[in-house]
N, C-alpha and C positions, 0 to 999 in steps of 0.2 A: 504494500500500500504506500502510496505516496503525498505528494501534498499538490492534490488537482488543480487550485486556482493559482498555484506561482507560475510565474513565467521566466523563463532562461534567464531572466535579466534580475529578477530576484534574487532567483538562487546564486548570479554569476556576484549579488549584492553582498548575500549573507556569507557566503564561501571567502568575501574578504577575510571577515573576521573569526570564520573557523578555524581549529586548531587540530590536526592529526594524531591522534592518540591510538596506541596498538596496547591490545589486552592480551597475557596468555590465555588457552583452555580455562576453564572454571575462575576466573578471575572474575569478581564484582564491576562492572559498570557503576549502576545504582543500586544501592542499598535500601531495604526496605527502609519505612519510617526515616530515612536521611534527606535533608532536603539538596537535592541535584542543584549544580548551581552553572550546570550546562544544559543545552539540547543536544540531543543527539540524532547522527544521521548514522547510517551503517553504513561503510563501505567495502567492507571486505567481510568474508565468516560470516558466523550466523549466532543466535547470543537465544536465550529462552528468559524467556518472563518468569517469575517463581515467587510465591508468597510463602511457602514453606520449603525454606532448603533441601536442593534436590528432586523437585517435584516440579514440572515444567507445567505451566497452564495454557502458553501461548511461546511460539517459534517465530522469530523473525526474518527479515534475510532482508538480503543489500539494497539498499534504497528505501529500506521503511525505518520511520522515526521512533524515538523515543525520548523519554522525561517530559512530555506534554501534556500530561494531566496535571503532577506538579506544578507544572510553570502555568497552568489555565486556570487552576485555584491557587496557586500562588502557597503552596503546603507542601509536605512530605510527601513521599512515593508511597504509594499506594504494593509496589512490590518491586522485588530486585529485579534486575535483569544481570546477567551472567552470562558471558563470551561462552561457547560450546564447543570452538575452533580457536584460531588463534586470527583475531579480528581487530580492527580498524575502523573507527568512527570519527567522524568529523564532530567536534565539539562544540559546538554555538553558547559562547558566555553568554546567561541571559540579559545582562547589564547592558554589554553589546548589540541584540536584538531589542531590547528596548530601545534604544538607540535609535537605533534602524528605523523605527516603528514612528519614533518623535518627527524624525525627518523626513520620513516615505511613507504620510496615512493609508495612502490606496493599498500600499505593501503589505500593513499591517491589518486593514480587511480583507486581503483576499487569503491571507496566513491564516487569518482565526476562521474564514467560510472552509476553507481546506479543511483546521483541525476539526471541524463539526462536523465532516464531512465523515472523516476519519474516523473518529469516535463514534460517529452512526454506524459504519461497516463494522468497524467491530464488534460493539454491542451486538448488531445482528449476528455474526459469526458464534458471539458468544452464546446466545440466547439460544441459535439454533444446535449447540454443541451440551446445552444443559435440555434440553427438549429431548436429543436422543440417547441421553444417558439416562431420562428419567425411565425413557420407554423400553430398555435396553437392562433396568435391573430389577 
């Protein structure tokens, strides 16, 4: 999943101020309960979402986001995420994207129509992943 309403020139915006960060296997990105104090993008590997260590609720892979519920309530993570390979994200300080956001309005509605958008697919993904576990035990 990615963020539908940026356009090349967004992302060529926000990639200024991104930062390359490489995790090993099993390494923490985000920490449950710890407040991120980046975005993430994936760019390499693949990393699992996990509220209970070691137990994967959600798989991500390259070009999909993460720390965006944090940063949309402005709170902790709601769960870790965890490198599963040995991976590469691009960092987005969110101080930085606020930034962005003060200087380039339209940028920053078309960022937050994306993360809605975002966060609707998934929800659905989830919703339809708890629907055939119900029916399924």
């Amino acid at each position: 999943m990615y963020l539908k309403y940026l356009t090349a020139n967004d992302w060529a915006l926000l990639r200024t101020k991104a930062r390359r960060l490489t995790f090993r296997p099993q390494e923490i990105i985000i920490a449950v309960n710890a407040r991120p104090s980046a975005l993430f993008v994936l760019e390499r590997g693949s990393v699992s979402v996990e509220i209970i260590r070691g137990t994967a609720i959600a798989r991500l892979s390259v070009g999909d986001i993460f720390g965006e519920m944090a940063f949309v309530e402005d709170s902790v993570a709601s769960a870790s995420v965890v490198a599963e390979t040995e991976t590469e994200v691009d960092a987005l300080d969110l101080n930085d994207v606020k930034d962005i956001f003060t200087s380039y309005p339209h940028l920053e509605g078309r960022f937050f129509k994306s993360i809605a958008l975002l966060l609707s697919q998934r929800l659905r993904q989830t919703s339809s992943q708890l629907a055939k576990a119900k029916f399924t035990s």
